[in-house]
VMD Tcl script that draws the C-alpha trace (Angstrom):
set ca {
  {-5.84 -77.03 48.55}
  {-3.89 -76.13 45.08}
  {-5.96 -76.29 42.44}
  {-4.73 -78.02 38.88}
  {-5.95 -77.95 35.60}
  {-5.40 -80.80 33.00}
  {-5.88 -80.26 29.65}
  {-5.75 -82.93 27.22}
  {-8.30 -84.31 24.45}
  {-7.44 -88.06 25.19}
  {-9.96 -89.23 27.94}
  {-8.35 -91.95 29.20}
  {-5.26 -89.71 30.33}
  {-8.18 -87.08 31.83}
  {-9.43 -89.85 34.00}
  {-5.74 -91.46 35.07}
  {-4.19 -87.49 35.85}
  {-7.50 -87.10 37.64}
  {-7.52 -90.01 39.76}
  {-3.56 -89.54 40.57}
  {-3.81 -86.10 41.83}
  {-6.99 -85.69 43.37}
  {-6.30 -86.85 47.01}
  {-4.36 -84.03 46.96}
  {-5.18 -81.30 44.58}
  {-8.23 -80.34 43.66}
  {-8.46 -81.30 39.76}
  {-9.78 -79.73 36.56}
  {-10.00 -81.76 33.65}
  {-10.75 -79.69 30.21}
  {-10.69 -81.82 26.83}
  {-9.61 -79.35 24.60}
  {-7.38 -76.39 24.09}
  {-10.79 -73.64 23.25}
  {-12.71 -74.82 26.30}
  {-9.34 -74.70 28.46}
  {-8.92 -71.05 27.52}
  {-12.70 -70.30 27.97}
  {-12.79 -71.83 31.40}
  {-9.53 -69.88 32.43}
  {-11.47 -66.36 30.89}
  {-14.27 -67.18 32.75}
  {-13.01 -68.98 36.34}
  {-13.37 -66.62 39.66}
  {-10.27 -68.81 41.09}
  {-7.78 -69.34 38.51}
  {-5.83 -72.88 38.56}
  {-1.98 -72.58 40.66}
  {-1.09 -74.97 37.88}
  {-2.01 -76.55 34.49}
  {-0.78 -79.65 32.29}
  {-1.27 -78.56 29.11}
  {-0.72 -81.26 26.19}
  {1.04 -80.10 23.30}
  {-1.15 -81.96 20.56}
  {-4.39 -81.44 20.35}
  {-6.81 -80.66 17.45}
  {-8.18 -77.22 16.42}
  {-5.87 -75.49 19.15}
  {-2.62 -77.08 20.41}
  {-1.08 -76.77 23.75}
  {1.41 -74.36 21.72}
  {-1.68 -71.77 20.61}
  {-3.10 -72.37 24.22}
  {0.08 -70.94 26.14}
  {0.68 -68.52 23.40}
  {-2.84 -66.75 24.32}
  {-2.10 -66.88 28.24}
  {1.50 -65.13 28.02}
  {-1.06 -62.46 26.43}
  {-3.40 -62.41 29.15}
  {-2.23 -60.38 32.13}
  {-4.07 -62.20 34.63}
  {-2.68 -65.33 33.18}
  {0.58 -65.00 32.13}
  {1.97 -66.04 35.54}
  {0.13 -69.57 35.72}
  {2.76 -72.20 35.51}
  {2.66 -74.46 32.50}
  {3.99 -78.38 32.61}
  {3.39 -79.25 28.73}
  {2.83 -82.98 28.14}
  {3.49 -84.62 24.53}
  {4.24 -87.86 23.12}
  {6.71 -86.06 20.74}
  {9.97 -87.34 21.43}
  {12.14 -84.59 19.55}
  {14.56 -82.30 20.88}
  {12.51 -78.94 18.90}
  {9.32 -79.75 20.59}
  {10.82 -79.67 23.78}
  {12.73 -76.64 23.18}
  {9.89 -75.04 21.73}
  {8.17 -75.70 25.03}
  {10.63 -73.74 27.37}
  {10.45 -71.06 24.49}
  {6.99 -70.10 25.47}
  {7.26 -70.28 28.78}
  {6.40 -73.60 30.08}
  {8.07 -74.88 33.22}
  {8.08 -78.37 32.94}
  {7.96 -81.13 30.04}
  {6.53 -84.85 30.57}
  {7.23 -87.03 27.87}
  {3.76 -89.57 27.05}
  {3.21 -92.39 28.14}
  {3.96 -91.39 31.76}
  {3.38 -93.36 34.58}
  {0.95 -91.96 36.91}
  {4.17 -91.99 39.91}
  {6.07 -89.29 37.58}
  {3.15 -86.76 36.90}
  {2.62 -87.08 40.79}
  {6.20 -86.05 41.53}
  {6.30 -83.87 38.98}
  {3.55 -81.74 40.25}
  {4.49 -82.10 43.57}
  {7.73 -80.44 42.48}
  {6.01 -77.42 41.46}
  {3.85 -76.95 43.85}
  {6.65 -76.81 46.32}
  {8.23 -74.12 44.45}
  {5.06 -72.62 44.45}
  {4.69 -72.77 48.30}
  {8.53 -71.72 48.51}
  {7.65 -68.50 46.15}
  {4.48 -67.65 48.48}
  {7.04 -67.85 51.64}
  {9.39 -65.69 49.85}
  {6.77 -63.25 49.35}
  {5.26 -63.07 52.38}
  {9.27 -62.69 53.78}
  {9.64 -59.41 51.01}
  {6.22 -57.99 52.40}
  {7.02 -58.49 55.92}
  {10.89 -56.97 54.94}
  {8.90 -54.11 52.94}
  {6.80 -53.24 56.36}
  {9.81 -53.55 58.77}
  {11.45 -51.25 56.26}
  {8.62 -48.74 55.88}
  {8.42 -48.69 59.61}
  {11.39 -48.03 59.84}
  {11.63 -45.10 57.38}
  {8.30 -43.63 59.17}
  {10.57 -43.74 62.51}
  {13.43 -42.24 61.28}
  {11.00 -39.55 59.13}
  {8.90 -38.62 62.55}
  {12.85 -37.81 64.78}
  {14.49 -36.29 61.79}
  {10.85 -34.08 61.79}
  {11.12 -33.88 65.46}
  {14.96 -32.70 65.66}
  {14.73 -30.23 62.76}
  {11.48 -28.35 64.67}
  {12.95 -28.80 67.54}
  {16.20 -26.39 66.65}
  {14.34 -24.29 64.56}
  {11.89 -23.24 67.71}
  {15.14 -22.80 69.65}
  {16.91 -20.58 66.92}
  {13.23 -18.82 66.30}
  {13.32 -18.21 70.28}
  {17.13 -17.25 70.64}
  {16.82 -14.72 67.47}
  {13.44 -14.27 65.93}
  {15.39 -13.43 62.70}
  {17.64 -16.52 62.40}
  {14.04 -18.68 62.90}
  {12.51 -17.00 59.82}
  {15.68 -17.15 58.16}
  {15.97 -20.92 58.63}
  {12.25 -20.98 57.17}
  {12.75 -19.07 54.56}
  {15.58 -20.82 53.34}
  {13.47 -23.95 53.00}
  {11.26 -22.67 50.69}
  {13.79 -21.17 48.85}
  {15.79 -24.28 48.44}
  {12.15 -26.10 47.69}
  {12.50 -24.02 44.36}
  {15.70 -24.24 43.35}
  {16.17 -28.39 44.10}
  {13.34 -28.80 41.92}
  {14.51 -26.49 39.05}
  {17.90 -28.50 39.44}
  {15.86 -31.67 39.12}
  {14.21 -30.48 36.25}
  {17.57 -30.06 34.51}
  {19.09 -33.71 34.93}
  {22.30 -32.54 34.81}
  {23.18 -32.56 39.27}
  {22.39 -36.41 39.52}
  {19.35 -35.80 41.98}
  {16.44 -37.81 43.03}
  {12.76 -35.99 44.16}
  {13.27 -37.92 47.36}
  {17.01 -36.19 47.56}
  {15.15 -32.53 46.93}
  {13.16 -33.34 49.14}
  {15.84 -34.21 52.02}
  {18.10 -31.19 51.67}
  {15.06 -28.62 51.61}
  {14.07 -29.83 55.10}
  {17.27 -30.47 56.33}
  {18.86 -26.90 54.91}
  {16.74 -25.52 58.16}
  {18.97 -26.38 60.45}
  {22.29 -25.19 58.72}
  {22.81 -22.30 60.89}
  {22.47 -24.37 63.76}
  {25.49 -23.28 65.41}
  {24.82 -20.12 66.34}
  {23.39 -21.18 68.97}
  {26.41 -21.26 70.59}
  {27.64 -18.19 69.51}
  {27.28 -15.13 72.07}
  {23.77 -13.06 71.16}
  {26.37 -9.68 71.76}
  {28.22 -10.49 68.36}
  {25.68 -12.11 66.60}
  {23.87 -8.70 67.45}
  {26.66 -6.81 66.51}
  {27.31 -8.27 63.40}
  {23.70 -7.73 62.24}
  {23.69 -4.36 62.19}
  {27.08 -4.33 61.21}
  {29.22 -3.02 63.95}
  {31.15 -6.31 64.90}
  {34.71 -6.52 65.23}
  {37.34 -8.92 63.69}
  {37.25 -11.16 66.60}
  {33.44 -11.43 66.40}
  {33.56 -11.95 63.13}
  {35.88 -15.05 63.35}
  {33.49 -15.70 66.54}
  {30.70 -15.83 64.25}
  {32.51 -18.26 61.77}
  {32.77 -21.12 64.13}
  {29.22 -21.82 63.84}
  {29.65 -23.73 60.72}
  {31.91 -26.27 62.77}
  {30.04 -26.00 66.22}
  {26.91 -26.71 64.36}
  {28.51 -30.34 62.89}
  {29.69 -31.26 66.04}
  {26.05 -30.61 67.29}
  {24.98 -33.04 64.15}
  {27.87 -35.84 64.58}
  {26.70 -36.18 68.52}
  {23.29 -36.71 66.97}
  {24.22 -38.90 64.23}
  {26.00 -41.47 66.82}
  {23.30 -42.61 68.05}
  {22.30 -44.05 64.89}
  {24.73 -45.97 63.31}
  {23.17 -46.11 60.00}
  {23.81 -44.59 57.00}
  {21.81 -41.69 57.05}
  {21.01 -39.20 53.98}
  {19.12 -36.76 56.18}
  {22.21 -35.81 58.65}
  {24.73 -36.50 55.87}
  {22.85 -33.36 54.25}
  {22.46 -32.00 57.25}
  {26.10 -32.16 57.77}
  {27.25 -30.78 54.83}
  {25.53 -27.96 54.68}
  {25.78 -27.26 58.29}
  {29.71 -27.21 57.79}
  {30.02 -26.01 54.16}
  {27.54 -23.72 53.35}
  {30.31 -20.08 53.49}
  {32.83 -22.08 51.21}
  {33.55 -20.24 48.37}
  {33.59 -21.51 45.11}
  {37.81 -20.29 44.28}
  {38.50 -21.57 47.46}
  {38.54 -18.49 49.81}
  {35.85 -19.59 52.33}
  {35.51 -21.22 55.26}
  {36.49 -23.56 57.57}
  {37.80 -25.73 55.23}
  {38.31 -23.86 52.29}
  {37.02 -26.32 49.37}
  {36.86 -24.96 46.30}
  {34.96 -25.86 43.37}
  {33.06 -29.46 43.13}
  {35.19 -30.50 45.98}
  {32.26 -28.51 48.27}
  {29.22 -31.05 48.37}
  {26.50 -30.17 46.26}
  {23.76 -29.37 49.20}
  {26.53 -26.83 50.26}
  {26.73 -25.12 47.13}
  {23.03 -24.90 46.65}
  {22.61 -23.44 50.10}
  {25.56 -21.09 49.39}
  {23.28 -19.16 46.67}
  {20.37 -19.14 49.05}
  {21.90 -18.12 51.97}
  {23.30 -15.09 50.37}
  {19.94 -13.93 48.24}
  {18.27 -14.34 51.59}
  {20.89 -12.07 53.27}
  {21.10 -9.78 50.44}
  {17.08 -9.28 51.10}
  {17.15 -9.09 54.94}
  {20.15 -7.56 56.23}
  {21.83 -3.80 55.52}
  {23.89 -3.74 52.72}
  {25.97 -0.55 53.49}
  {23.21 0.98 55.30}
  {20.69 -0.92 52.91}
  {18.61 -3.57 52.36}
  {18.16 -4.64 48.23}
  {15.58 -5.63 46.28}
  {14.76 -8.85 44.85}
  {16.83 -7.66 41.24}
  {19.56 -6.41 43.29}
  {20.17 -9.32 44.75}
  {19.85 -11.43 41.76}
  {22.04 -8.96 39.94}
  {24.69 -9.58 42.94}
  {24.39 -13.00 43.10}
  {25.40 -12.68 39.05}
  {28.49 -10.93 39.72}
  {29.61 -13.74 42.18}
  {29.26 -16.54 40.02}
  {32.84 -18.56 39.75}
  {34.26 -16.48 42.66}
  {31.89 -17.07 45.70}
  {29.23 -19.46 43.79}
  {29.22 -22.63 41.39}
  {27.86 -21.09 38.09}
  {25.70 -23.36 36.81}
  {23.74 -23.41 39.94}
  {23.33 -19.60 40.21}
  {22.19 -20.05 36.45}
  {19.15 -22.18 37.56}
  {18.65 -20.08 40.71}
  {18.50 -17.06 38.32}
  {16.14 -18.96 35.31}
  {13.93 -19.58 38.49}
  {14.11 -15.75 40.43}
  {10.26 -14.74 39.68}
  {9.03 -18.54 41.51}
  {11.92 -16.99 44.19}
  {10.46 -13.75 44.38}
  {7.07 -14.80 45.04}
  {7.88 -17.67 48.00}
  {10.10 -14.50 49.23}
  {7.05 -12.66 49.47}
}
mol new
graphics top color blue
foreach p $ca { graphics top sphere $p radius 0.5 }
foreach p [lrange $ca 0 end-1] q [lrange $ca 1 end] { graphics top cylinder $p $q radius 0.2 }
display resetview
């Protein structure tokens, strides 16, 4: 049963609001505007409603709604004012503050029934559209957790494959992740590449997977290649992983037909990650902002990580070697600005490198 509060210092319209409501509603009559704000203070169940009159002595109907706007726990009550004022200003004064109704004195007790009745429908109408949103939230939640637990599963899933095909490209893909864990958040930090945390977040985990196409390439030339013997036609071999690994991702992503942020990263970074920021790379050759972001992020990665792992005529180089590299590459091979946070970030790189 709603509960309704009636506030008004004339008894006779206490006992008539009382007796019109109560079949219904369960009814609390206050005389004046102090012991209607004392009784709200101190009540374990606040009203759903009150009819507040505007003039009363010592403190009006206008102080009275003044003080709940204030109070956080009852600033959402809804207000019907009534008055015998019959004056455009009063009224107005009474939507000012807040209130949601406006009964003119003398009313008959048929219109104060209505009128309540009104606003306790919209009341039950507001409780049904929140109940919808939270059941909405949950399904969506649910949802998320779903998609959260395959997009886990799938990127584990290839990495354990590439860690099992070639032990390097699994602690590659892992390193990479933590690398990319540094520099979203330094790029966060900045404001200036339109990113979210959630977004960081995304492209680290999904940035495992973007050499996911050499699975398909032939262990002889990617073996080849690593040390740095392979021949032209391995090398363009080797290229084709950008591509074969996005076709591997757009079979995936058809069987969800939703817009998805995880394989769109995935994607991108799969497919652009060796275009070069003057245009020269591949397969596509983008150049400049034209390459997604992701791409260019993982671009600067990719290489440092290379640069520290692999022979670099006959060696491997150190953590300021590679920096100093990656420097020298800047508007050629990488976007600038992001080798510029990758480089105001290289001692939080050096120690995840390890």
């Amino acid at each position: 049963m709603y509960r309704v509060m009636i506030v008004d210092d004339n008894m006779a319209n206490l006992i008539m609001a009382r007796k019109t409501l109560e079949e219904e509603y369960e009814v609390i009559p206050v005389s004046s505007g102090i012991s209607a704000l004392e009784c709200l203070n101190d009540m374990p169940e606040l009203p759903d409603l009150v009819l507040l009159d505007v003039d009363m002595p010592n403190v009006n109907g206008f102080q009275v709604i003044s003080e709940m706007k204030n109070i956080p726990k009852l600033m959402e009550i809804p207000i019907i004012f009534l008055t015998a004022q019959d004056d455009d200003t009063t009224e107005l004064e009474s939507y000012n503050l807040g209130a949601m109704d406006y009964i003119k004195k003398p009313y008959t007790a048929n219109l104060l029934k209505k009128r309540v009745d009104i606003q306790i429908q919209l009341l039950n109408q507001q409780t049904k559209l929140a109940e919808m949103n939270k059941s909405l939230t949950n399904m969506v939640q649910e949802k998320t957790k779903k998609n959260l637990e395959l997009q886990y599963s799938v990127v584990e899933m290839f990495v354990d494959m590439l860690s099992k095909r070639d032990g390097f490209l699994g602690d590659h893909a892992k390193r990479i992740e933590r690398y990319m864990d540094v520099l979203m958040s330094a790029m966060i930090r900045t404001g200036k590449f339109g990113l979210t945390a959630d977004d960081g977040l995304t492209i680290c985990f999904a940035s495992k997977i973007h050499d996911l196409g050499k699975m398909c390439i032939m262990d002889q030339y990617l073996n080849n290649l690593k040390v740095g013997k392979g021949s032209e036609f391995e090398r363009e071999a080797e290229k084709t992983h950008t591509t074969l690994g996005t076709d591997i991702i757009s079979k995936i992503t058809q069987l969800n037909s939703s817009n998805n942020s995880f394989m769109n990263y995935a994607y991108n970074m799969c497919r652009s990650h060796h275009e070069r920021w003057d245009g020269n790379g591949y397969p596509d050759r983008l150049a400049g902002d034209k390459i997604p972001l992701e791409a260019r992020a993982l671009a600067v990665v990719n290489m440092y990580d290379n640069l520290r792992n692999t022979t670099v005529d006959g060696k491997v180089l150190t953590h300021q070697e590679a920096c100093m590299k990656l420097k020298f590459m800047k508007f050629t091979f990488f976007d600038a600005a992001i080798v510029d946070v990758f480089l105001s970030v290289e001692n939080e790189i050096k120690n995840v490198a390890g």
